[in-house]
N, C-alpha and C positions, 0 to 999 in steps of 0.2 A: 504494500500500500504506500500511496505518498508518504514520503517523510524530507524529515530538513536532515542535512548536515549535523553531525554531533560531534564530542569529544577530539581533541585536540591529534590531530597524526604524528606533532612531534613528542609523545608521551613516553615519559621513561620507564614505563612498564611493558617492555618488549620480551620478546623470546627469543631463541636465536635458534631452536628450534623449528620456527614458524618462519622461517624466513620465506618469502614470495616468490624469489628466484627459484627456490628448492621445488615448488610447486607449480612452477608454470603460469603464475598467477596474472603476467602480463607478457606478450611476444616479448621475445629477446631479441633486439635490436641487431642489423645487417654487420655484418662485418666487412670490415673496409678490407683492401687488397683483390684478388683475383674471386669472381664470382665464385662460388660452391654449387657445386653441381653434382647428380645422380650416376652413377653409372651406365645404365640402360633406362631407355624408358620403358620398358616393361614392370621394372619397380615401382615408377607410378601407378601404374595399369593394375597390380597385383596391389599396392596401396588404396588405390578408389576402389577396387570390390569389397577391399577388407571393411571401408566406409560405410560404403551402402548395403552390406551384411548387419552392422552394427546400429546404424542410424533409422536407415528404414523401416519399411515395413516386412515384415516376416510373418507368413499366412498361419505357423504354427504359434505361434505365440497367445499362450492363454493365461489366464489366472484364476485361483481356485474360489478367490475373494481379492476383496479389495477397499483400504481401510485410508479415512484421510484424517490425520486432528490438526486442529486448527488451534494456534499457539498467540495470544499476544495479551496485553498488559490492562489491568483494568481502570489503568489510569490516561489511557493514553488520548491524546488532545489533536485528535483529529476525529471525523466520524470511520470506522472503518466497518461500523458492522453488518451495513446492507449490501455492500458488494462480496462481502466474505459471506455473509448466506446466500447469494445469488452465485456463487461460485459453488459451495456446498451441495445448494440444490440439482444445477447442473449435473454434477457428478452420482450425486442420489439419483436422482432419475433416467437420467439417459445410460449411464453408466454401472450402474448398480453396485455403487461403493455404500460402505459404512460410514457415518461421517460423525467427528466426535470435536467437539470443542473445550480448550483449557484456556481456565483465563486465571493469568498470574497474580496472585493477592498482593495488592502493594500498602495495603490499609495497617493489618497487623501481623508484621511479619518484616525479617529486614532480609541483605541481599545473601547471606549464608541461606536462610531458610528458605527463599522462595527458589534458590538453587536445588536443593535440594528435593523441593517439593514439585518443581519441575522435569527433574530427573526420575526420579519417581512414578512420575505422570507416564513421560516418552517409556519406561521399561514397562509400565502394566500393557501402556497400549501395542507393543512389540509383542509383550509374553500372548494378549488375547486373540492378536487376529496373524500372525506368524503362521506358515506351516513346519512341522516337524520331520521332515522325511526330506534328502533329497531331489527325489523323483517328482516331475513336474507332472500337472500344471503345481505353480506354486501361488504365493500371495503376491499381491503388489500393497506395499504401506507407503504413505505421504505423508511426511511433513511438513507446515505450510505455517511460516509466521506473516507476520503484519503487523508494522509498527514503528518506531525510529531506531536505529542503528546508528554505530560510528566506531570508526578505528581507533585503538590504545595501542600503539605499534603495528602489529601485525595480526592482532587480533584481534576481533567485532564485539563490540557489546553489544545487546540487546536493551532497552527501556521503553517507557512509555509517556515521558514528559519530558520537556525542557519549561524552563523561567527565561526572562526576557533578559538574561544576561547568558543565554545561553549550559548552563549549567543543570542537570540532570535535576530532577525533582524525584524522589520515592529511589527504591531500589534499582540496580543494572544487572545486567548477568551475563556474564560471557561464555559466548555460544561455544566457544571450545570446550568449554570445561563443562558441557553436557551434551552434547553431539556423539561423547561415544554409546550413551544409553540408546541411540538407536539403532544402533545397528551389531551392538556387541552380543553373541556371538556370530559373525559375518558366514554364514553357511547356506546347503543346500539351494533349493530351487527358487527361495525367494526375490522379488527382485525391489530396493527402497528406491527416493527420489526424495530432495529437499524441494521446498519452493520457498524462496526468499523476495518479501517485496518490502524492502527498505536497501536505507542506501548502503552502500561498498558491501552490498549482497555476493562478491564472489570472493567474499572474503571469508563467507560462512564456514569451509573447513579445511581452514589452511593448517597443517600440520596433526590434522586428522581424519581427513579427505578419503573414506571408503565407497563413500554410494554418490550419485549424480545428482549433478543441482543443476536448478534454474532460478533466475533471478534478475530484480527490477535492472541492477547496474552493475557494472565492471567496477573495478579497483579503485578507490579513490575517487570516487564520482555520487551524484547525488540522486534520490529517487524524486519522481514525478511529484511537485508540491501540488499539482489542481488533480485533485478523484477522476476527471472524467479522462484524464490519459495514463490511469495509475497501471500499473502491470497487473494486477489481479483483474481487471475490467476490461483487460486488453485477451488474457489467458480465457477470461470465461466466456468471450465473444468466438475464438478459433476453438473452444470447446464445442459451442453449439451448431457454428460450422459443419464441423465432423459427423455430428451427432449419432457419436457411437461408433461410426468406423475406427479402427484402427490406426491410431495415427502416434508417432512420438512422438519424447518430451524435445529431441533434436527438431522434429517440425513444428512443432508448437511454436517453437522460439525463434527458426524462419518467417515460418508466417507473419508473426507479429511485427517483425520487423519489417518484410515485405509492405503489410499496409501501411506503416507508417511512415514508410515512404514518398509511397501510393498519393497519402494525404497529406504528403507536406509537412508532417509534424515534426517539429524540432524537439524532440523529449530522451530523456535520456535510451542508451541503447541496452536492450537486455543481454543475459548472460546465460551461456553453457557450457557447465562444467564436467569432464566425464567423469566415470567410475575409476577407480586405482586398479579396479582388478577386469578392464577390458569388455566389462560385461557388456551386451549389445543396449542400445537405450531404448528408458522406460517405454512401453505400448500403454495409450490409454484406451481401453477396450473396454466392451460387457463383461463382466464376470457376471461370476455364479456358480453355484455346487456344479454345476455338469457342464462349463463351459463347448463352445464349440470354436474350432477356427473361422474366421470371418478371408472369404477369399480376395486372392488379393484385385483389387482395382484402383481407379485413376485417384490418386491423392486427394481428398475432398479440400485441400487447403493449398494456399500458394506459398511457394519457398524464396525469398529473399538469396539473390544471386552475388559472388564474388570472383571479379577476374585473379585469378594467381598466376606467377610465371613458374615454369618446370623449365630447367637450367640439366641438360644433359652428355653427358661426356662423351658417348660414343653413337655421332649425329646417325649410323647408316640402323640403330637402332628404332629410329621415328617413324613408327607407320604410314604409310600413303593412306589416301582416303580412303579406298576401297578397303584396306585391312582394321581402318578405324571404325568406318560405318560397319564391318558384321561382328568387330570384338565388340563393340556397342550394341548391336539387336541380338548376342548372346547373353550377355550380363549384365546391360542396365537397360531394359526396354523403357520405352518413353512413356509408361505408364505409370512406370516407376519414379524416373529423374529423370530431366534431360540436364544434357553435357555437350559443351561444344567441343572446338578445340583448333586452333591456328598456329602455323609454326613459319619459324624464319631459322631455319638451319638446326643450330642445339636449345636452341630457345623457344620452347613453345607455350603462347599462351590457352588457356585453358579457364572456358565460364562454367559453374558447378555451381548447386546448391549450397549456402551458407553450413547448413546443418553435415555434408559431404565434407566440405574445410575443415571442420570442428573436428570430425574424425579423421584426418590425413595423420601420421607421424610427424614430428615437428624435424624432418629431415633438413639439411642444409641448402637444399637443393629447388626446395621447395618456397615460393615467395609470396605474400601478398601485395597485390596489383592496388584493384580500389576498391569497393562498392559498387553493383549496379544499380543503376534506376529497374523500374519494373516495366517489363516489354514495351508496354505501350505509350511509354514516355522516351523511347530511345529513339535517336536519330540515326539515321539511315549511314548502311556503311558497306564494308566487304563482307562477303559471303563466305561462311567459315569454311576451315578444311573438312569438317566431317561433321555431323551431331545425332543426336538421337531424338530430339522431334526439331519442326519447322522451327528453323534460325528465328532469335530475334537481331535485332539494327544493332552495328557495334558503336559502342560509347566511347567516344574521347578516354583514353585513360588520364585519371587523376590521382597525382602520388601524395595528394595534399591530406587526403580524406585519414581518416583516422583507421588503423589496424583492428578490426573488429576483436575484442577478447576470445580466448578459446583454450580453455584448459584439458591439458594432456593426464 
């Protein structure tokens, strides 16, 4: 949910543990000297399936149930609670999740105990709706705050007021030092997902970062202060979108981006963080005791596009078109993703879904270009070397635009 800016980043309560770099928490800047480059481009090639196996949609993918609690502060000094039920609801209904709300005591109780009784909270609702068994289908659990946040070093606090000196009001808590109740012990066929909508939301678990998140803003950046562009309002709109198809928490976070393009709106950009341990990302699907696979079809939502350059070493490696266009109608049909792709020797550029980037290897070889506009805003240009559905118009590349977040 919107929130302002809190606590100080230059705070001498740091960890050195947590440190950002350790985690991928921001690209790691070009290196100057001679370009880094791939070997083959077939590394790519074997990199984007690994993508779109993980990102996408997967027609097996079920869940036995599906539980969401909704976390934030009873103090807190914004309205947040009718788009947090209108996201609830969505999910209850269309979806057929469990959906449970905690709201943090900040009246009588201080920041030890409301830690604690928060912890507490996140293990009962693990212990009740978890499955026990590796063998799928398994559960899917969410976690999902809303409220204000701020960085103390490298680490997020959690609260639910500021005073007009800026300065916390009631209790804080910091999200690291309960984040492991949710996910401890990390096993079998289950599969978790954070959702954070406050600001320096990809900061939620840094130095204890097992399950994937999404979230209002990247590193150091503020959430959405007006409700009507807040990330939960934005989520529960490509929620109803789908409505029940099968879609990830990777295209979730496309999409949203996509229209916000779309519309012109200048708001902050959301964030996706993956799993530590590779897993393919979150499906928001129907469960139910007897799940069934939902087959696969044309993505009910639109995916927000980034040009990146692929730098490779050994040019007679680079497909012609004819070998692009049928490795592309083997393995990424345009029902799925479309992918372009244009080259000038060992340099080739390459447009791909946002949520596709997000899962690349953060290889050497591998660049981010710009941002695209959405199809129907792009001016007219050259016709790609190969793609997997109808070309849109190539855009001016612009190096100015900001490196979209994307934790590995």
């Amino acid at each position: 949910m919107a929130s302002k800016r809190a606590l100080s980043d230059d705070s001498s309560d740091d960890s050195s543990d947590d440190s950002p770099d350790d985690y991928v928490i921001r690209p790691k800047r070009s290196r100057k000297g001679k370009d880094p480059q791939i070997d083959r481009f077939q590394t790519f090639a074997g990199d984007l399936q690994t993508a779109v196996n993980r990102a996408l949609l997967n027609q097996n993918r079920v869940y036995r149930r599906a539980a969401i609690l909704s976390i934030q502060f009873d103090n807190v000094d914004f309205p947040v609670d009718r788009q947090r039920d209108e996201l609830l609801d969505v999910l209850r209904r269309i979806y057929g999740f469990h959906t449970e709300t905690y709201i943090i005591n900040t009246v009588h109780t201080n920041y030890i105990q409301a830690g604690r009784d928060l912890t507490t909270r996140l293990t009962d609702f693990k212990n009740k709706y978890q499955t026990s068994g590796p063998d799928p289908p398994g559960a899917l659990l969410v976690y999902y705050y809303t409220g204000h946040a701020g960085l103390r070093g490298s680490r997020l606090d959690i609260f639910g007021r500021m005073n007009s000196q800026r300065n916390v009001v009631g209790p804080y808590l910091s999200w690291q030092d309960v984040a492991h109740a949710m996910t401890e012990p990390f096993e079998g066929s289950d599969q978790y997902l954070t959702i954070m909508d406050c600001c320096d939301s990809a900061a939620a678990h840094v130095g204890k970062a097992e399950i994937e998140l999404i979230g209002a803003t990247s590193w150091h950046a503020a959430a959405e202060g007006d409700l009507k562009w807040s990330f939960t309002l934005a989520l529960t709109i490509q929620l109803r979108k789908a409505n029940g198809k099968n879609t990830s928490a990777a295209q979730l976070v496309s999409a949203i981006m996509h229209d916000a393009r779309k519309e012109h709106m200048n708001h902050a950009m959301p964030m996706h963080r993956l799993s530590k341990d590779q897993r393919p990302s979150v499906i928001f699907c129907k469960a139910g005791p007897s799940p069934t696979p939902s087959p696969r079809s044309t993505p009910p939502i639109n995916s927000a596009e980034v040009l990146i350059e692929v730098r490779v070493e050994d040019e007679s490696s680079v497909p012609n078109i004819n070998e692009w266009r049928g490795w592309l109608a083997r393995n990424i049909p345009p029902e799925v993703a479309r992918v372009e792709i244009r080259t000038d020797s060992v340099l080739v550029f390459v447009v791909l879904p946002f949520e596709l980037w997000c899962y690349l290897p953060a290889r050497p070889g591998y660049r981010f270009n710009s941002h695209l506009p959405p199809v129907s805003m792009r001016l007219s240009g050259p016709e790609p070397l190969a793609r997997s559905t109808p070309p849109p118009s190539q855009p001016p590349p612009d190096r100015k635009e900001n490196v979209p977040f994307r934790g590995d």
